[in-house]
Each structure stands twice: as structure tokens, then as C-alpha cells.
C-alpha positions as CSV (number, residue, x, y, z in Angstrom):
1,X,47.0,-73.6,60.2
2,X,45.4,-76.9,59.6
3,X,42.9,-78.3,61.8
4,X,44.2,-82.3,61.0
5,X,44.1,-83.9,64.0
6,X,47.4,-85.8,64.5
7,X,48.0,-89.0,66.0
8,X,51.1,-90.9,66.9
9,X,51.6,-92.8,63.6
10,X,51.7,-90.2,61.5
11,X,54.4,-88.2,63.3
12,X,56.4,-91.5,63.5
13,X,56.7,-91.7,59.9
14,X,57.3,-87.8,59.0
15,X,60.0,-87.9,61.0
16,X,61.5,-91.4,59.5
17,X,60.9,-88.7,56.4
18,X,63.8,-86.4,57.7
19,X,67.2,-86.7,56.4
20,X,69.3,-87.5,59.0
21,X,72.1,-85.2,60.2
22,X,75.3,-86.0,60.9
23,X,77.7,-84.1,63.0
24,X,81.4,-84.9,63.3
25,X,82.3,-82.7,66.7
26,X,83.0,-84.1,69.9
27,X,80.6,-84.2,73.0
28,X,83.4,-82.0,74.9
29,X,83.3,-79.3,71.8
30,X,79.4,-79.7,71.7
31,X,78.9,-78.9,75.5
32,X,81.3,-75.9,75.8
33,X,79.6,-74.2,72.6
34,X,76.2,-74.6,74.7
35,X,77.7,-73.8,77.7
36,X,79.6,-70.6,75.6
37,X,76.1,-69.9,74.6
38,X,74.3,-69.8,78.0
39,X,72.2,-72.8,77.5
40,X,72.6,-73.8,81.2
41,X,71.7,-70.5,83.1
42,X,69.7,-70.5,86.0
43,X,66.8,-68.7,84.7
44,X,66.5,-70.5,81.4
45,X,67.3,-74.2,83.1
46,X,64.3,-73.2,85.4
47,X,61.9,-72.4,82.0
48,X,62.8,-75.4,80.8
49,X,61.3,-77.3,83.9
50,X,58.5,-74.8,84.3
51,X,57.5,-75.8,80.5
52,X,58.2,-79.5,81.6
53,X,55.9,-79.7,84.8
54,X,52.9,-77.2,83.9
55,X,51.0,-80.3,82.3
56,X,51.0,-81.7,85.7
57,X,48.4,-79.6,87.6
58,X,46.9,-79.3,84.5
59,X,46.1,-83.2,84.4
60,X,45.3,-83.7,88.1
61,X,43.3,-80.3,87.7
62,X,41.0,-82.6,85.1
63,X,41.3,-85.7,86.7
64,X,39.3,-83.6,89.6
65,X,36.9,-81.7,87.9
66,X,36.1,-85.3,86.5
67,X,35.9,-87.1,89.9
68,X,34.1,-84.6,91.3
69,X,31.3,-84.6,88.0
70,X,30.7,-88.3,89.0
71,X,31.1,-88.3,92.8
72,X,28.7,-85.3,93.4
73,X,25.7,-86.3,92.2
74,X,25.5,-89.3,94.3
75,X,26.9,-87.3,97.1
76,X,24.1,-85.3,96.9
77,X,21.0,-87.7,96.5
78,X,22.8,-89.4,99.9
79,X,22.5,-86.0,101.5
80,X,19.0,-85.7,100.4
81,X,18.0,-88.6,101.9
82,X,19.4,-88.1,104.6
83,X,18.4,-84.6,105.3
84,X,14.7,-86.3,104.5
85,X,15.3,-88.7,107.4
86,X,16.5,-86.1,109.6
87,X,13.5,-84.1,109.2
88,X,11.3,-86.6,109.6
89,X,13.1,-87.4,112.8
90,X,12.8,-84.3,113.9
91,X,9.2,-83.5,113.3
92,X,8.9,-86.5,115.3
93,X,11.2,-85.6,118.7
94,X,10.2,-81.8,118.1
95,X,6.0,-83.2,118.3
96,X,7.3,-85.7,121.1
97,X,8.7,-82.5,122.6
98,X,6.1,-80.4,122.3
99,X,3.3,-82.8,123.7
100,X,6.0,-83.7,126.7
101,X,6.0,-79.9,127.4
102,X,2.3,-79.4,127.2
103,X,1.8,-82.1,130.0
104,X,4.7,-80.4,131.5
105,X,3.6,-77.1,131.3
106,X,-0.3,-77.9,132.5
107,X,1.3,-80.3,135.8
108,X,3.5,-76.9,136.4
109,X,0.4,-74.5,136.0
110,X,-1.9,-77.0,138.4
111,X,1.2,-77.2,141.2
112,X,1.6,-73.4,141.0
113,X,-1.9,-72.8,141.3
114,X,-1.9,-75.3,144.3
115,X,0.7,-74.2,146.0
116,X,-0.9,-70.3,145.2
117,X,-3.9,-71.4,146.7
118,X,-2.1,-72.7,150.0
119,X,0.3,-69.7,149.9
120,X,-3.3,-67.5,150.2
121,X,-4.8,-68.0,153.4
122,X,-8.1,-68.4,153.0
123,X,-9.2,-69.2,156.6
124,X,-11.5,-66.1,157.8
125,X,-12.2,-67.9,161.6
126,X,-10.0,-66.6,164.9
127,X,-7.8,-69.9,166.3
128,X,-5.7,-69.7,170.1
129,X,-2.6,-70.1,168.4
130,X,-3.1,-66.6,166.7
131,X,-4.1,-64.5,169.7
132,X,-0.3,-64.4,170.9
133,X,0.1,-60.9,171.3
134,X,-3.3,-59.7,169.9
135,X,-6.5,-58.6,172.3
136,X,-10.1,-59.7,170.3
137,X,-12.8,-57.3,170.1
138,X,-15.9,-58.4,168.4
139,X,-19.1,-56.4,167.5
140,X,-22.0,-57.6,165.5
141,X,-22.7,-55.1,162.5
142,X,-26.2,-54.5,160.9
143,X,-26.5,-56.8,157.5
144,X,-28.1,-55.9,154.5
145,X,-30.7,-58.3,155.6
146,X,-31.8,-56.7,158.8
147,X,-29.7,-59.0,161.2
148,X,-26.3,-59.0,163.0
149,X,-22.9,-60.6,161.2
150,X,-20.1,-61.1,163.5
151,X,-17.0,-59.8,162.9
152,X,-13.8,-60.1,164.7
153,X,-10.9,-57.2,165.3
154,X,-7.7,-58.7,166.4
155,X,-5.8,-55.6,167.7
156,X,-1.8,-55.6,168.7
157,X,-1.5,-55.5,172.7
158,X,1.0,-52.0,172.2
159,X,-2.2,-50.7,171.1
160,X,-3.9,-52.1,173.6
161,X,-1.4,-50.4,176.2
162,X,-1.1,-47.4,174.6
163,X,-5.2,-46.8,175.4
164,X,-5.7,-48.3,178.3
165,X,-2.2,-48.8,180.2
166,X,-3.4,-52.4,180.7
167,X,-3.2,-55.7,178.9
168,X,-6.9,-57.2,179.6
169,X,-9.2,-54.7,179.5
170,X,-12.9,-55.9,179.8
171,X,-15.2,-56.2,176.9
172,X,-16.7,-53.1,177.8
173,X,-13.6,-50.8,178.2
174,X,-13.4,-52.0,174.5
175,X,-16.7,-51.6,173.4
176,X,-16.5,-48.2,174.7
177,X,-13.1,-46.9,173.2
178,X,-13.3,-48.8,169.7
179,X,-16.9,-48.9,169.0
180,X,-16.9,-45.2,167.7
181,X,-13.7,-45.7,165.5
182,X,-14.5,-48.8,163.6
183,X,-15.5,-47.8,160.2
184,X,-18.1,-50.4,159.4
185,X,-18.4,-48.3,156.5
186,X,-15.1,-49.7,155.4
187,X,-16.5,-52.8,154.8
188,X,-20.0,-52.5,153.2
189,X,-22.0,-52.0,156.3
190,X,-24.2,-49.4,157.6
191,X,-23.0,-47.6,160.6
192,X,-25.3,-48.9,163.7
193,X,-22.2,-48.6,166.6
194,X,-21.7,-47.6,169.0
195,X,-25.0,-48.0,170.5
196,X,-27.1,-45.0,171.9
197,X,-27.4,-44.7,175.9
198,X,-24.6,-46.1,178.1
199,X,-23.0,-49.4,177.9
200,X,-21.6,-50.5,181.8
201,X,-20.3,-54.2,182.9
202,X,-21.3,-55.6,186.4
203,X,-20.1,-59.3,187.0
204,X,-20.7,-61.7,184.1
205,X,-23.6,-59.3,183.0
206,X,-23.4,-56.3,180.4
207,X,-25.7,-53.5,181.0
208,X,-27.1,-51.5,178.2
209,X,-29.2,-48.4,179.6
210,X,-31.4,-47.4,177.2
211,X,-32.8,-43.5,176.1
212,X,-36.8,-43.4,175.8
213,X,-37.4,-44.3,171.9
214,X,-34.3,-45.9,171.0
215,X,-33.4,-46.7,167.3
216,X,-33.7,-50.4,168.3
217,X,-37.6,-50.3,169.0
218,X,-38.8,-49.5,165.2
219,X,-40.4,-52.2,163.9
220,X,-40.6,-55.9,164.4
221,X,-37.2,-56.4,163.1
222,X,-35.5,-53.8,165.0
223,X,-35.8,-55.5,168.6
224,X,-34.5,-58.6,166.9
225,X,-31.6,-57.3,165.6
226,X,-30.4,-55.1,168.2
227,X,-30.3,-58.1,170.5
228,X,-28.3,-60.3,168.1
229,X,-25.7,-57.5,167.8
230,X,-25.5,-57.8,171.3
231,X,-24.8,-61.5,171.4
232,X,-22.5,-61.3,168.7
233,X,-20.6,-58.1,170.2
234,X,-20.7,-59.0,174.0
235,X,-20.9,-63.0,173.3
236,X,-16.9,-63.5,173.7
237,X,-16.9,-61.6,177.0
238,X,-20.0,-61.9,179.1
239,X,-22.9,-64.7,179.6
240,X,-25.7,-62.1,179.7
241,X,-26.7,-58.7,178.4
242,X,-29.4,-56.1,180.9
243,X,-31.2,-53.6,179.3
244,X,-32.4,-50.7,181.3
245,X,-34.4,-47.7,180.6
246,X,-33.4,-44.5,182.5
247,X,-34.9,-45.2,185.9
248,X,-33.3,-48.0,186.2
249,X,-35.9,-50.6,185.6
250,X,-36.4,-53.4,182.6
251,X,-36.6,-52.0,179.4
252,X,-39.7,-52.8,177.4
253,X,-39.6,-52.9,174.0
254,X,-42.8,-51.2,172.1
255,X,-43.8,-54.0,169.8
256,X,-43.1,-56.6,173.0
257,X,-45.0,-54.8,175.5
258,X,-43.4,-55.9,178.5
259,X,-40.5,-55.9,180.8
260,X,-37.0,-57.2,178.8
261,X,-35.2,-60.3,181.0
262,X,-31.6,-61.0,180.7
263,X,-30.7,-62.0,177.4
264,X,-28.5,-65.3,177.5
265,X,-25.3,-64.3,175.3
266,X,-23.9,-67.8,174.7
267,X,-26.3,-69.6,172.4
268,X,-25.5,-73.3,170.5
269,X,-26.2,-72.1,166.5
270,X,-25.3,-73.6,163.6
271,X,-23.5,-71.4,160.9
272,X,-24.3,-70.4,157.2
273,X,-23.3,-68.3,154.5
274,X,-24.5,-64.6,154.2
275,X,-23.6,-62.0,150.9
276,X,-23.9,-58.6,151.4
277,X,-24.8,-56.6,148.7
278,X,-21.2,-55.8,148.1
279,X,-20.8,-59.1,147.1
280,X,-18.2,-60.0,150.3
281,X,-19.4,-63.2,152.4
282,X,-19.8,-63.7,156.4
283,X,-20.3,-67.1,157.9
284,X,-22.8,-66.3,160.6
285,X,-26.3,-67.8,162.7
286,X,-29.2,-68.2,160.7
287,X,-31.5,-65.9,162.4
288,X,-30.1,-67.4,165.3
289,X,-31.9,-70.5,165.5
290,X,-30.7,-72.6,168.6
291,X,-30.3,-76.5,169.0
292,X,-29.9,-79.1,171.4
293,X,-27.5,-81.1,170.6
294,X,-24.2,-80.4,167.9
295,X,-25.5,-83.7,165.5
296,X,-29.0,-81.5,165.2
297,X,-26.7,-78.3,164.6
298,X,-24.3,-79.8,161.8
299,X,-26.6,-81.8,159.9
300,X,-29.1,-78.6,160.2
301,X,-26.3,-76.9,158.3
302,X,-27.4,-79.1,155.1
303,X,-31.1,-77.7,155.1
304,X,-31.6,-74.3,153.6
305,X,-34.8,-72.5,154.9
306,X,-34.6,-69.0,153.3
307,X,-33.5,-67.0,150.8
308,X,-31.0,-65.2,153.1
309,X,-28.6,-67.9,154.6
310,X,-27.3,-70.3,152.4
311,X,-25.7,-73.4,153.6
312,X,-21.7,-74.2,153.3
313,X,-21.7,-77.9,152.8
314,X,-20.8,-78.6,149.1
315,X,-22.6,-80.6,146.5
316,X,-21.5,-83.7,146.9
317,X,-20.2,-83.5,150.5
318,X,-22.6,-85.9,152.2
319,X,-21.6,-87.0,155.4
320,X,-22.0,-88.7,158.9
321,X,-21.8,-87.8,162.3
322,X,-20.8,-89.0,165.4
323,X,-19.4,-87.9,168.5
324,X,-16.8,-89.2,171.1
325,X,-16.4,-87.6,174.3
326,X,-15.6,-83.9,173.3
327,X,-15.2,-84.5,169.7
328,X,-17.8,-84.7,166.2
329,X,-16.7,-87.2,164.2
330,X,-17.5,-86.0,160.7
331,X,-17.3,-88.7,158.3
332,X,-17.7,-88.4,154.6
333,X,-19.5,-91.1,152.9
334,X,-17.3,-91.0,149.7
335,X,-13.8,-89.8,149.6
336,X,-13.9,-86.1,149.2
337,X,-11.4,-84.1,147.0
338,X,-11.2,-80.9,148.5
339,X,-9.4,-79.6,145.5
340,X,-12.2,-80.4,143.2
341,X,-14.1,-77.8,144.6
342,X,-14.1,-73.9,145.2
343,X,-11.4,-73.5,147.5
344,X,-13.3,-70.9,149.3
345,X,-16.4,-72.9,149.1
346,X,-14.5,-75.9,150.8
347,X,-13.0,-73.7,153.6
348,X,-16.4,-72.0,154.5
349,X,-17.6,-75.8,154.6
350,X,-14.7,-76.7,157.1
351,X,-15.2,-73.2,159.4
352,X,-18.8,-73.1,158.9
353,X,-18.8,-76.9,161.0
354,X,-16.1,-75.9,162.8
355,X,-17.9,-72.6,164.4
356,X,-20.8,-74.2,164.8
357,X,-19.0,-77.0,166.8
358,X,-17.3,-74.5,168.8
359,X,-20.8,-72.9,170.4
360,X,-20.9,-76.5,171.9
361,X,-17.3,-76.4,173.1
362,X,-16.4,-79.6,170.8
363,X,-13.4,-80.2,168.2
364,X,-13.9,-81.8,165.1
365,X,-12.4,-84.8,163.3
366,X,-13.0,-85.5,159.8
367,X,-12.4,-88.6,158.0
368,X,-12.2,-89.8,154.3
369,X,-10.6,-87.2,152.8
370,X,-8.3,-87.3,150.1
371,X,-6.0,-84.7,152.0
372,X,-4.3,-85.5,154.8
373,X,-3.1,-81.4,155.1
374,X,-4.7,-78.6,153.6
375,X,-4.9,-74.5,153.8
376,X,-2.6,-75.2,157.4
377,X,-5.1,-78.0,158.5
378,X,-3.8,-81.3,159.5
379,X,-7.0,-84.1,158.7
380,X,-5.0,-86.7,160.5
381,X,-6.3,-85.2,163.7
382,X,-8.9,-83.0,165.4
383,X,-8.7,-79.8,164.4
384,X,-8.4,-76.8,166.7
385,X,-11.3,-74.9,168.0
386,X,-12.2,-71.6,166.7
387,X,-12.7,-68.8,169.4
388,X,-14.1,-66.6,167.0
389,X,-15.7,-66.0,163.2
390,X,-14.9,-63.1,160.0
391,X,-11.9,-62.2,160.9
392,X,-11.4,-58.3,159.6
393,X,-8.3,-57.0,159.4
394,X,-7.2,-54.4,162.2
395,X,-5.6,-51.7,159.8
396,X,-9.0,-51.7,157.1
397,X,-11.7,-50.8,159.8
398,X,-9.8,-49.1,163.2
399,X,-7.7,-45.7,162.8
């Protein structure tokens, strides 16, 4: 077969080429030989269109592949572009996003850990609106540093009738049933109670009748100790404390040499910090040094003396004092953020002035503050008085 390519032209003139054919029949004899022949069945007529119509999708087919060739490519570079813009927008948004959630995130963390720190109580002081129900019973335990640290037992009142059959029992019946069950062991301290010889109540006095060579006389330390645990364990309930020997008459204390006089129970200290070995932390006098007045106790609290007691008022908490009618006024000479400190720091500050306000049966105010309410505190106003410091918790040391 030749591979001539054949144009238009050239068939036009082959065929003028052909010898033309006559032929003499009629249309009518033409059609029924075709039809005699089957020209027009069904099948065949539809071959015929088939053949007629297949160039068709053949043509729109090309005219496609064509189209697409030349739209493509441009639709692509378009979608480049703008799959480049859209990346870049989103590295954008997404470092937008990511910065807004860090801020986020760290505003979150520093409310939770607010809101964790108000949700923990960290007040360790006795208040009246906590005694509902509850009898106090106080002893002073023997410190690592050879002197007494208050501590405070709030016990339920169905206790309290189950043991006695009573609701007030005196400060003695106390002494006398809870002394020997409170584990001071529990709680990092030696075990000094309940005191040897007999402990008996008569008016506002408590009377502690003493063996010959009690614990309490070793030493020069020993005397002084014994009679702070006294204070601090017979303070709430009486104004004196008697001590006795066996005949009846004043004690006298070996490295004293004479006769022992009433010891006053209620005495106008200032508080500090103490740390036990254990690491656990007791607001308490400081070697129970008195004062006068309440300004000479609370600005006392800013001078540290030894290496035992240290004070509770936080750097930068400078402040001034004054007092109207039963109330210090404690003002701060700059705005203090309590949040900027220790939290338990800045609550020993606020009980440690507090307490020691207390032994001179004064509230305080403070002022300049940058909270109005804090750790159940309301600044706006002066805040209750304590009745009592280091509060331990009934079920840890009584069985």
C-alpha cells in the first residue's frame, strides 16, 4: 500500500478520471431491488450510522486531550501559587496561634496555680468562727531547741462527751485525759507530756505538785522550759500556774535556789518562726521575751537576735504602725503584692502579727496592699483575732 498522502485535489480529479455510468432503470425498480436485497434492515441501517457517528467522539475526544494540554499547565502554576500563599498564610495564623496559646496557656497555669493556692489553706492559727462545735486543748511540746512550741488540738465536742459526759470541761480535766494520748512523736517532737507529779486546778490558778528531782530541774535550761510549756499549755485556760513540792510548800528549783512564786500565764510576746529538725515550721515566742506595748512587739518582730527564731516579715515588707482604740494599724510603706512572695512566707507574716497582736487583745488592719481578699482574709477591714497558734490536726496526734 502506498504511503502518498492524499489531499482533496487529487481525489477531485481521479474521479473526473472515471467513466461515467449510466443506468436506464427507474427509481421505483432501483429501490425495490435494494429493498429485495435487504439494504434497509434494521441491523445494517444501524451500521451504517454507527460507521457515520464514530468520528464524532473521536474528534471531541482530541479536541479535549488538546484543551486540556494547554489549560493544565497554567492551571497548575495558579495552583502553585496559590498553595505558596496559603502556606505562607498559614505559617503565619498557625505562629499567631501558637504564640496566642502560649500566653494563653501561661495566664491559665498562673490562675490555676492561684486559685490552688487559695483552694490550700494555708492559715495554721485557731479563729472563733472555727471553734463551732470543737473544744481547744493546747500543750506546749519540747523543741529541738530546748524551749516550748505551742500547738493547738481542736477536738469534736462528741468526743468531748463521750469522755467526760460534759461539754466544758476545765483545762485540767483535759490536760489530764489527753496529755498521755497525744503522740508528740507524730509530729517530730520528743515526748515530755504528760508532766510527772499531779496536775490539780483551784480558781484561776493551775497547780503542778512536783516529785523531789523532777526532770524539769536539770540544767539551766530545764527550769526555763518547763515553765514555758506551762504557759503555752495552761495559757488559754488559767492566769497562773503553782508549783508545789510534796509537802505542800513552793517548789524550789535547784539551779534557782529558792522558793518558785506564781507564774503569770498570760504574757504580751511577739511571734517568730521556729524549724524543727524535721524541717516542719511553728510560729511561736522568742524565748518569750515580753513587751509593753503591741508597737514595741510588732516592730520587734523585724529584728532577729539569734540563730533560733527567725522573723516572719518578708524582704521588702516595711511598714508602719499605729493604733486606734483596739486596733494596730499596719501600714505598708509601698504597695505590697502578696503574691510575689512565698505564699507561706506571706501567711506566717500576716499570723505571726496577728498572734502577737492578739496577747494584747487587739485586731489588726492593714493597708496598702494590692489584695483586697486573700487565703479567706478580707484587707478591707480588721481582721479577726486569733484565740490560738499551730494548729495540729486532731486525727495525726490523738487516738
Amino acid at each position: 500500500m502506498s504511503h502518498e498522502k492524499w489531499d482533496d485535489d487529487k481525489i477531485e480529479q481521479l474521479l473526473s478520471n472515471v467513466p461515467k455510468i449510466h443506468d436506464h432503470r427507474s427509481k421505483d425498480d432501483v429501490l425495490q431491488r435494494l429493498e429485495d436485497e435487504g439494504v434497509f434492515d434494521d441491523e445494517e441501517t444501524n451500521i451504517i450510522k454507527k460507521k457515520k457517528l464514530n468520528w464524532i467522539p473521536f474528534t471531541i475526544s482530541a479536541a479535549a486531550i488538546i484543551l486540556f494540554a494547554v489549560l493544565v499547565p497554567s492551571f497548575m502554576k495558579e495552583l502553585n501559587q496559590t498553595s505558596e500563599v496559603s502556606e505562607e498564610s498559614l505559617k503565619i495564623e498557625s505562629t499567631e496561634d501558637i504564640s496566642k496559646s502560649e500566653e494563653e496557656a501561661s495566664e491559665l497555669m498562673d490562675n490555676r496555680a492561684m486559685m490552688t493556692m487559695d483552694a490550700v489553706n494555708l492559715s495554721t492559727a485557731v479563729y472563733p468562727d472555727e471553734l463551732e462545735g470543737k473544744t481547744i486543748f493546747q500543750l506546749g511540746l519540747a523543741s529541738d531547741a530546748a524551749d516550748s512550741v505551742p500547738v493547738t488540738v481542736l477536738i469534736p465536742n462528741e468526743r468531748i462527751m463521750e469522755d467526760f459526759g460534759k461539754i466544758k470541761p476545765t483545762g485540767v480535766d483535759l490536760y489530764n485525759k489527753y496529755a498521755s494520748l497525744f503522740n508528740e512523736s507524730a509530729i517530730g517532737f520528743a515526748e515530755y507530756h504528760p508532766y510527772v507529779g499531779e496536775i490539780t486546778e483551784q480558781k484561776q490558778q493551775v497547780v503542778h505538785t512536783l516529785p523531789n528531782n523532777p526532770p524539769y530541774d536539770a540544767g539551766s535550761a530545764g527550769p526555763a522550759m518547763y515553765e514555758a510549756s506551762l504557759a503555752d499549755s495552761f495559757g488559754y485556760y488559767y492566769e497562773e500556774a503553782v508549783l508545789l513540792d510534796e509537802t505542800g510548800a513552793p517548789f524550789v528549783f535547784s539551779e534557782v535556789g529558792m522558793p518558785s512564786k506564781a507564774l503569770q500565764l498570760k504574757q504580751q510576746y511577739n511571734y517568730f518562726r521556729h524549724t524543727q529538725a524535721d524541717g516542719s515550721e511553728y510560729l511561736t515566742p522568742n524565748f518569750r521575751l515580753t513587751f509593753g506595748t503591741v508597737e514595741e512587739a510588732i516592730l520587734g518582730m523585724k529584728e532577729e537576735n539569734n540563730d533560733i527564731y527567725q522573723s516572719v516579715i518578708i524582704d521588702g515588707a516595711d511598714f508602719d504602725l499605729s493604733v486606734s482604740g483596739d486596733i494596730v494599724i499596719v501600714t505598708f510603706t509601698e504597695q505590697l503584692d502578696l503574691m510575689n512572695y512565698d505564699q507561706q512566707d506571706a501567711m506566717q507574716m500576716i499570723e505571726g502579727i496577728l498572734l502577737t497582736a492578739a496577747n494584747f487583745n487587739m485586731q489588726v488592719q492593714f493597708n496598702n496592699l494590692v489584695q483586697s481578699e486573700w487565703q479567706g482574709f478580707n484587707f478591707t477591714q480588721p481582721l479577726p483575732m486569733p484565740v490560738a497558734a499551730n494548729e495540729i490536726s486532731y486525727d495525726t496526734v490523738l487516738q
